[in-house]
N, C-alpha and C positions, 0 to 999 in steps of 0.2 A: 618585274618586281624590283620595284629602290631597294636598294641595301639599306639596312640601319645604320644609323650614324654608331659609331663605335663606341660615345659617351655615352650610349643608353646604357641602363643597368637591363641584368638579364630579365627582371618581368616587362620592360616598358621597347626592349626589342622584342622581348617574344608576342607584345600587345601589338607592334610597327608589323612584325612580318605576319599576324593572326589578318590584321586589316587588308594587307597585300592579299594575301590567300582570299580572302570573302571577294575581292573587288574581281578576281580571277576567278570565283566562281560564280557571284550573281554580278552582272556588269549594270543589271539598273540598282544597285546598291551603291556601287563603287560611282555612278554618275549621282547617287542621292549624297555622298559623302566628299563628292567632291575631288576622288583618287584619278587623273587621269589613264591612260593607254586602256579605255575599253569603249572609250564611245561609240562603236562601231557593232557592239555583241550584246546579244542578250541571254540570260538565263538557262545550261539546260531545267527545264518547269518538268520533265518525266521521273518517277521515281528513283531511275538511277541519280537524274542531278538531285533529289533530295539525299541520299544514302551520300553521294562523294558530300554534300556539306558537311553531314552530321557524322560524318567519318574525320572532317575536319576538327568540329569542333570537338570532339571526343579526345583526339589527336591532342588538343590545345588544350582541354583539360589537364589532361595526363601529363602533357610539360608543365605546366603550371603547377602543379601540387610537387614535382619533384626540384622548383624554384626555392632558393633559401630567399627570403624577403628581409628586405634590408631599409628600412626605417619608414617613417609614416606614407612617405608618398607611394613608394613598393605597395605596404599595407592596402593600403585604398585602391590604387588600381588592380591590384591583385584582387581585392574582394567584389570589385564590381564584375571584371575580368568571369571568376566565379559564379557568380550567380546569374549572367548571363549564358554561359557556358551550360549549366547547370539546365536554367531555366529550357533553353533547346532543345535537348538532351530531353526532357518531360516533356514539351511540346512534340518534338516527331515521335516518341510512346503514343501520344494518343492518335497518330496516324489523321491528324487533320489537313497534311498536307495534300490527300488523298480525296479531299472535298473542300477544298478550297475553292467555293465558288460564292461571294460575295462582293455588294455592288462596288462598295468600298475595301481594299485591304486583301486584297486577291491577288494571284500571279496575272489575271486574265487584268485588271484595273491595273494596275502596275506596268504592264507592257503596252498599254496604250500613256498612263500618265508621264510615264519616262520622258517623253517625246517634249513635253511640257517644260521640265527642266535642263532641257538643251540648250547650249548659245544657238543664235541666228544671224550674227552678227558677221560673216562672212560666207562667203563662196562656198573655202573650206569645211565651215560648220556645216551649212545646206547637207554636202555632201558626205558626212558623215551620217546626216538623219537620214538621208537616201539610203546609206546600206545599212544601216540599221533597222530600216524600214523593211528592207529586202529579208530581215531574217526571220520576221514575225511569224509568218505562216511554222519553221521549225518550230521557234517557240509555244507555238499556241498549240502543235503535233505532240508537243510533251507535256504542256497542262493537261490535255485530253488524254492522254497515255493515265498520265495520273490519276484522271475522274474515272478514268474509266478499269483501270485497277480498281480504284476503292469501290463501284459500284459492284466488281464481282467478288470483292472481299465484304460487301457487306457495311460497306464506311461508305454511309451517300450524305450528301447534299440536302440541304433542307428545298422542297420541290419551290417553294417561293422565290427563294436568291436563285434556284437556277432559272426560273423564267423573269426574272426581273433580269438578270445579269444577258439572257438573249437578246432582250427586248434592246439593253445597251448597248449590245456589240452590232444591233441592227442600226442603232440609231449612228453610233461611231464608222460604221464601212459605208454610210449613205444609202443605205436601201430604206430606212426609218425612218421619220422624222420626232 
């Protein structure tokens, strides 16, 4: 995790070290955003990795409100800060992380698209996507973890995205065309 630069005021460190934490716990975030030290990991996708996120952002709320805001720029990053904060906080309420199975905008689309936004451009890079590659199956052991909590909670999947999304992952591991 970078330190914050010390000239941050206290919402736009606690915004520096919010980013550090996300990139440390979904690593295809932190490659969508551009933070490096995780090209190598991906997501825990099991209910525990959703609970430590939203444990995060919960966390990040609760410092955030007890921030004093000190003039327009505080202001605005503090309110967007919020309402994203917020907005998560009501998205895992409705427990959709638990049926998250869509073609597009999925944990399952997400751990194949990451690979996409990788440099190529070296040896070293290769070989990052090489162990990166090596972690999928955990990953995909915790999306499943999750679909399959919400199945026996009662939180499923619309039966269409789950066989469109097979039909994907058939067509992405070469058994499909």
């Amino acid at each position: 995790m970078a330190d914050a630069p010390s000239t941050l005021s206290p919402v736009f460190r606690l915004a520096h070290d919010y980013v550090d934490r996300v990139a440390e716990l979904n690593p295809i975030a932190a490659t969508s955003m551009g933070v490096p030290g995780h090209e190598e990991e991906l997501p825990d996708l099991s209910p525990a990795g959703a609970q430590a996120r939203i444990v995060h952002a919960r966390e990040t709320l609760a410092a955030l409100r007890a921030l004093t805001v000190a003039g327009e720029r505080d202001r605005v990053a503090a309110e967007v800060m919020r309402e994203r904060l917020e907005l998560a906080l009501e998205l895992h309420e409705t427990r959709d992380y638990l049926r998250e199975v869509r073609v597009l905008g999925s944990p399952i689309s997400a751990v194949r698209s990451v690979f996409d936004q990788m440099p190529r451009d070296s040896e070293e890079a290769w070989e990052r996507i090489a162990r990166r590659m090596q972690r999928i199956p955990e990953a995909l052991a915790g999306a499943r973890a999750s679909l399959q909590t919400g199945l026996a909670e009662g939180v499923r999947a619309a039966q269409r995205q789950a066989r469109e999304v097979a039909r994907q992952a058939r067509v992405w591991s070469g058994v499909a065309e």
